[in-house]
RODO-2510 file (C-alpha; in nm, 4 decimals, decimal comma):
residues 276
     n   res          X          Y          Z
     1     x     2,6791    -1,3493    -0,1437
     2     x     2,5393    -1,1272     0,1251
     3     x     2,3259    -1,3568     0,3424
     4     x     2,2038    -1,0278     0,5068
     5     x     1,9402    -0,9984     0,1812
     6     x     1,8321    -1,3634     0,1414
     7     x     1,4572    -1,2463     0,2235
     8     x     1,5364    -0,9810    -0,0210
     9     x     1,5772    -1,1890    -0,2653
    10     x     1,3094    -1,4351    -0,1875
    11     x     1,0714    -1,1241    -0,1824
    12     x     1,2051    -1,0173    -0,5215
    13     x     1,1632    -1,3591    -0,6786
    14     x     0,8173    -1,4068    -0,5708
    15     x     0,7060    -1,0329    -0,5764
    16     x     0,8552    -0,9016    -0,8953
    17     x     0,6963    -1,1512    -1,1411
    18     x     0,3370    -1,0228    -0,9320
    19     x     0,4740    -0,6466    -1,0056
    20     x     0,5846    -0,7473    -1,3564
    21     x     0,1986    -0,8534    -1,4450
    22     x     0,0366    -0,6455    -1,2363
    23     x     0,1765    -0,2619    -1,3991
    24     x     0,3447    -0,3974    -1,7107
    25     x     0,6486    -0,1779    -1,6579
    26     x     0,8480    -0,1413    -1,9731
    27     x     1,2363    -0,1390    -1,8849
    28     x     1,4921     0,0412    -2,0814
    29     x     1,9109     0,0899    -2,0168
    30     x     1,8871    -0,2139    -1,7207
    31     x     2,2591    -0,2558    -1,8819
    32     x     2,4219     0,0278    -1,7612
    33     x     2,3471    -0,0865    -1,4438
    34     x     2,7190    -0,1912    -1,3467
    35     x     2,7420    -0,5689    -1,2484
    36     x     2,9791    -0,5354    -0,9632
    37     x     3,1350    -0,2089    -0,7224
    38     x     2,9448    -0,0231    -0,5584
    39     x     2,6771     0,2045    -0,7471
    40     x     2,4104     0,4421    -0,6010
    41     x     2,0687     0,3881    -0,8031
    42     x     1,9334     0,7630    -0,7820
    43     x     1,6000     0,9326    -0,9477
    44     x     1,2685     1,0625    -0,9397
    45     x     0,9648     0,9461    -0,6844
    46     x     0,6341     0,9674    -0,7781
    47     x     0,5216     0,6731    -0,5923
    48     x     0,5132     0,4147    -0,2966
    49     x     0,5967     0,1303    -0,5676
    50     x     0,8999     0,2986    -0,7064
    51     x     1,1545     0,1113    -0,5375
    52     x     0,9816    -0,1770    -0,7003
    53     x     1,0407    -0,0825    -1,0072
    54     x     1,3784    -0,0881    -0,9462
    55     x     1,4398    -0,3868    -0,7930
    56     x     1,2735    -0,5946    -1,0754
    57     x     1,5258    -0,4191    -1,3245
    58     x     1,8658    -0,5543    -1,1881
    59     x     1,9641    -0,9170    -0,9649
    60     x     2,1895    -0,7428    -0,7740
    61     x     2,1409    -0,6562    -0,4089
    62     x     1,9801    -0,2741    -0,3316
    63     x     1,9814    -0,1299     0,0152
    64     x     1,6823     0,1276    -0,0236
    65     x     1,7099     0,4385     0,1868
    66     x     1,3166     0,4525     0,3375
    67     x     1,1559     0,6693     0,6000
    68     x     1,1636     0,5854     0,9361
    69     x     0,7727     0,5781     0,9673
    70     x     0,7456     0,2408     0,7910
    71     x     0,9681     0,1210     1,0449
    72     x     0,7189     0,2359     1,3308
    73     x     0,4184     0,0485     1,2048
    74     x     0,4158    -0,2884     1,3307
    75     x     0,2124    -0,4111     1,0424
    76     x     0,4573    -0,3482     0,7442
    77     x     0,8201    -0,2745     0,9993
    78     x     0,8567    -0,6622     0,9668
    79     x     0,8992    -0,6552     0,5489
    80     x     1,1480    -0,2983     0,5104
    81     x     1,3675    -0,5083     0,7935
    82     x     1,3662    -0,7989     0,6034
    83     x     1,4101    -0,6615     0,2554
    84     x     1,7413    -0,4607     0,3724
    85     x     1,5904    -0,0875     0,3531
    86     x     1,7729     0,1445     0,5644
    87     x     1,5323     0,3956     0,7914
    88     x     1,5899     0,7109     0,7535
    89     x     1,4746     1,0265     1,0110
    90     x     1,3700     1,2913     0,7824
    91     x     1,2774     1,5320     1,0824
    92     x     1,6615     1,5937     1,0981
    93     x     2,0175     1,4832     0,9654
    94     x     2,0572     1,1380     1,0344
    95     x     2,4124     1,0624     1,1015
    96     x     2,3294     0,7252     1,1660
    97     x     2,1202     0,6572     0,8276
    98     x     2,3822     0,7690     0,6298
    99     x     2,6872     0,5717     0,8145
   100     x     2,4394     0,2713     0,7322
   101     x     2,4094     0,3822     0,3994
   102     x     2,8082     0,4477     0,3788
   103     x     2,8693     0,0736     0,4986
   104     x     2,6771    -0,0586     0,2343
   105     x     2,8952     0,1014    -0,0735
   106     x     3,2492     0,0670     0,1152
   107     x     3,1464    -0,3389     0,1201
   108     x     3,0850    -0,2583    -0,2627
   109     x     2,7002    -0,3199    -0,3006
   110     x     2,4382    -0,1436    -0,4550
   111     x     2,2394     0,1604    -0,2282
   112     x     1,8711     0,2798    -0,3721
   113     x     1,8245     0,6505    -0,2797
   114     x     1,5837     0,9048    -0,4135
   115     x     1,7577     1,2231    -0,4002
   116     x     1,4052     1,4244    -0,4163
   117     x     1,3608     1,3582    -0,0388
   118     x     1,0445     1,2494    -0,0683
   119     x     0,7637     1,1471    -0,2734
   120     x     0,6887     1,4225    -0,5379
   121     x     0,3005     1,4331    -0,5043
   122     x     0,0817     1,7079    -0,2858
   123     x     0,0844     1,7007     0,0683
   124     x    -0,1813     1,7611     0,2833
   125     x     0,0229     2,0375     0,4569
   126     x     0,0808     2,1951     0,1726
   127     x    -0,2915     2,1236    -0,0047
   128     x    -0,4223     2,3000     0,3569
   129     x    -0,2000     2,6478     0,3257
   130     x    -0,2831     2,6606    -0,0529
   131     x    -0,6723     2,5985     0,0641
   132     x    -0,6195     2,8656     0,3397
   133     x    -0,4095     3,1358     0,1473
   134     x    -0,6157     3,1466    -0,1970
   135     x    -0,9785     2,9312    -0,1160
   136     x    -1,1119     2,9901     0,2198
   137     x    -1,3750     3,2499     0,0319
   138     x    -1,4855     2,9643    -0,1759
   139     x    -1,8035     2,7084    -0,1845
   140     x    -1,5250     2,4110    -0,1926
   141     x    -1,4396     2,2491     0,1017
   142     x    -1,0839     2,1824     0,2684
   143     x    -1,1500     1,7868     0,2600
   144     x    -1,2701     1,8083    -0,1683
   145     x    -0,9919     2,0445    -0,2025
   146     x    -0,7354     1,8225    -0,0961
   147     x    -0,8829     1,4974    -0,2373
   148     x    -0,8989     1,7073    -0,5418
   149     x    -0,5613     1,8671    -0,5587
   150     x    -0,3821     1,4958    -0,4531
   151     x    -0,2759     1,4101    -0,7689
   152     x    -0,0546     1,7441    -0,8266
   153     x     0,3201     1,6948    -0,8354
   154     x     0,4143     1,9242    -0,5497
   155     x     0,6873     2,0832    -0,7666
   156     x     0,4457     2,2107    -1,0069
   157     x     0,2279     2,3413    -0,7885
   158     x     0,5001     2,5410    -0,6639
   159     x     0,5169     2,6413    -0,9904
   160     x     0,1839     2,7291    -1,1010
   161     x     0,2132     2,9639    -0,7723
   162     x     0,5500     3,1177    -0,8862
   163     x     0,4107     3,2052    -1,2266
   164     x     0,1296     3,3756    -1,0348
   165     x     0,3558     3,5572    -0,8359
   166     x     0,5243     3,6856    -1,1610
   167     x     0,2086     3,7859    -1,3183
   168     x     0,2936     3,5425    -1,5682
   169     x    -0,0759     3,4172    -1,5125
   170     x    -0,3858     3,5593    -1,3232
   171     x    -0,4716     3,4698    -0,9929
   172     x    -0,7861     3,3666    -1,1477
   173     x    -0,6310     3,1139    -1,3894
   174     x    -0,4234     2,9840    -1,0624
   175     x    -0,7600     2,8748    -0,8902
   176     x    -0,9446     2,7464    -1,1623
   177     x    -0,6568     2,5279    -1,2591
   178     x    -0,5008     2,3765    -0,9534
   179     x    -0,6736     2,0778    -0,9862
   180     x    -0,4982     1,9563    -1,3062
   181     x    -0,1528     2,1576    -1,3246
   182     x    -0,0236     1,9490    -1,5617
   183     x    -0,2536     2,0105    -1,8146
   184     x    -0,2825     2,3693    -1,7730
   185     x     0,1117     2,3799    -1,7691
   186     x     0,0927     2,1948    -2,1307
   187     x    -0,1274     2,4749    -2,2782
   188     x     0,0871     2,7225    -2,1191
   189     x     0,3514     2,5629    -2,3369
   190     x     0,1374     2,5598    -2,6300
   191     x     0,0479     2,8864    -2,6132
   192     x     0,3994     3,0446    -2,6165
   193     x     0,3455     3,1680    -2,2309
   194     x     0,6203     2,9513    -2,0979
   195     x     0,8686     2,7488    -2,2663
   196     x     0,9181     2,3383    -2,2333
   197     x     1,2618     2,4050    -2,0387
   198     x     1,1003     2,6454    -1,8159
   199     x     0,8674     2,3826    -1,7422
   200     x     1,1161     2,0669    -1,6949
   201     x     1,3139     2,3167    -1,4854
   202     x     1,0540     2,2372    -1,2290
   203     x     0,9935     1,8929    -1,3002
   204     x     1,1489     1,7626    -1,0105
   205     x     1,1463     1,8966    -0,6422
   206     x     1,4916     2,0140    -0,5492
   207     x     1,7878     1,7389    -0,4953
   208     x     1,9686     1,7373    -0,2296
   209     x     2,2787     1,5978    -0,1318
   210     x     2,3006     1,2902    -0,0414
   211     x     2,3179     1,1222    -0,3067
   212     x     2,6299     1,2927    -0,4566
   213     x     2,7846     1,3186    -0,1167
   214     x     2,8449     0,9149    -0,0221
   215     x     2,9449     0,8835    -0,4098
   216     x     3,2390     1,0918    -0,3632
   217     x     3,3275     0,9827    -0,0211
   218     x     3,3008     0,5721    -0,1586
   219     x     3,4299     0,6389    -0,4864
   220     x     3,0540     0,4736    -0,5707
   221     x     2,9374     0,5331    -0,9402
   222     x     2,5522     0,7387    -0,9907
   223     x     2,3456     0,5035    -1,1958
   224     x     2,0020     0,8080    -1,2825
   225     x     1,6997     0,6560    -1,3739
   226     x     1,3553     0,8143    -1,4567
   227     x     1,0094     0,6469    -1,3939
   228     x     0,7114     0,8116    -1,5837
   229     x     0,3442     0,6595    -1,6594
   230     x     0,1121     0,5227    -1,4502
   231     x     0,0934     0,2677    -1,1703
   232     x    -0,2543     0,1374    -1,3379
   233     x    -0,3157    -0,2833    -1,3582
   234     x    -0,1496    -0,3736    -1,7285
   235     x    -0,0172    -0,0126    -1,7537
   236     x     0,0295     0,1007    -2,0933
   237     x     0,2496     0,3904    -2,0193
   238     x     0,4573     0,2719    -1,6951
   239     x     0,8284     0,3235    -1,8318
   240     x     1,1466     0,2920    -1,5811
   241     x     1,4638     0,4143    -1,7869
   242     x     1,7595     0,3986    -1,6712
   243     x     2,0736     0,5928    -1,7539
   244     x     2,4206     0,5684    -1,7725
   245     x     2,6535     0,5511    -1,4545
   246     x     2,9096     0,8427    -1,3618
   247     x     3,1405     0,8810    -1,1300
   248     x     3,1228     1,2253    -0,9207
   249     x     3,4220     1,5023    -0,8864
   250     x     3,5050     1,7357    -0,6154
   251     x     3,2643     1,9560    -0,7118
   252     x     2,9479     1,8327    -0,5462
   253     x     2,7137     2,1233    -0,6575
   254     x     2,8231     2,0210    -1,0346
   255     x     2,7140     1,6325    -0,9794
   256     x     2,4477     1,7126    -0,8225
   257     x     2,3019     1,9327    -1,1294
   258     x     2,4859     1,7059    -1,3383
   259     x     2,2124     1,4219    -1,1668
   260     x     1,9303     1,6445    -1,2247
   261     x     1,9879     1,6907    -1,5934
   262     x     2,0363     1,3566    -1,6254
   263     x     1,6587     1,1856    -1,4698
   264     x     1,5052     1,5029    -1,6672
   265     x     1,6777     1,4197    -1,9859
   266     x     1,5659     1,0227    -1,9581
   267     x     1,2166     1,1846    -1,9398
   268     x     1,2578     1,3938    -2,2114
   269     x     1,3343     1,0725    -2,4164
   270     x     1,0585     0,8740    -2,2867
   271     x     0,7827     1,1517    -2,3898
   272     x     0,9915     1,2125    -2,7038
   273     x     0,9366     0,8385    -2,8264
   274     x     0,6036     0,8154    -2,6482
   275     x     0,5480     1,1042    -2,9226
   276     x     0,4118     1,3751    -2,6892
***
């Protein structure tokens, strides 16, 4: 037993059955998480408690891969230390995140990553040059714009704008519905202007490679998972789904696709049986 994660693990046992109550996550595939070797748990972020839901699904130890800003505030530094996250420098290639990272799956134990980067909701940055390209003629201000625009998944956005850009829609219909792309994106579908798969295509924001990188240089096994729902007390829609483990070739541009298809597929099923 790694003694490294005891406060893990005392975390886990007195925070998950909190988390458990608290969003009513319903957990599906938690056994093809392997028992033993070392595995990489790898998909989509949506939000701060994602990890979470994660940890509550398996007993074995996870390493999570975390920014290195929660390591620089005092208040909260304490708890990622504790709990065995590895900080990670996202203002460049950390060399020294991933050796940390690397050390955990050579010793055989389980690594969290989420291969997105970060956190697929709207930025500020990116709220401010969509407010100062397309709305600085409006009555809306920056500060309702962005409060308004939060909830976006920045990888829709980005394609709302795209479709713009290929006349697909009007820059008229871009304004009026950047404040719910989702649903606008749904009518889209239902109206024969884009198709579902054009729309999962953008789903997700991008992987990149780190994932399928230390998998092939530790022989470690992918475990995708897909969270969808809501983070909402007694969630009725909060579903973490996890897929089965694969083992990654030579060809790292093929696992990584391979990875992508895989968290979009275990969303597909979740809205398929939620009957969407």
């Amino acid at each position: 037993m790694n003694e490294d994660m005891k406060w893990y693990r005392i975390f886990r046992s007195i925070l998950g059955p909190i988390f458990r109550f608290w969003y009513n996550p319903t957990i599906i595939g938690a056994e093809n998480i392997p028992l033993e070797g070392p595995i990489i748990l790898a998909g989509n972020h949506v939000h701060i408690m994602d990890q979470c839901s994660i940890v509550i699904v398996t007993k074995r130890d996870i390493h999570y891969m975390a920014k290195k800003e929660y390591f620089d505030n005092k208040k909260v530094a304490w708890f990622f230390k504790a709990s065995g996250c590895i900080p990670v420098d996202r203002s460049k290639k950390d060399e020294e995140a991933t050796s940390h990272a690397l050390d955990v799956l050579k010793k055989g134990i389980a690594l969290g990553i989420f291969p997105e980067g970060t956190r697929n909701g709207l930025k500020e940055e990116r709220a401010i040059e969509l407010y100062e390209k397309y709305f600085l003629e409006d009555t809306i201000e920056q500060r309702d714009f962005i409060e308004k625009t939060k909830k976006n998944k920045t990888s829709l956005v980005n394609y709302l704008e795209q479709l713009k850009d290929e006349k697909i829609i009007t820059l008229e219909e871009f304004k009026d519905n950047i404040y719910d792309v989702y649903s606008f994106l749904t009518d889209l579908i239902l109206n024969h202007r884009i198709t579902k798969e054009e729309y999962y295509d953008h789903i997700l924001l991008p992987l990149k490679f780190g994932a399928v990188s230390m998998a092939h240089k530790t022989d470690a096994m992918i475990v995708p998972y897909a969270i969808t729902g809501d983070y909402k007390f007694r969630s009725k829609n909060l579903v973490v789904r996890i897929g089965k483990p694969f083992s990654v070739g030579d060809d790292l541009a093929a696992a990584n696709e391979k990875l992508r298809q895989d968290i979009v597929s275990l969303m597909k099923e979740t809205e398929k049986e939620s009957g969407k």
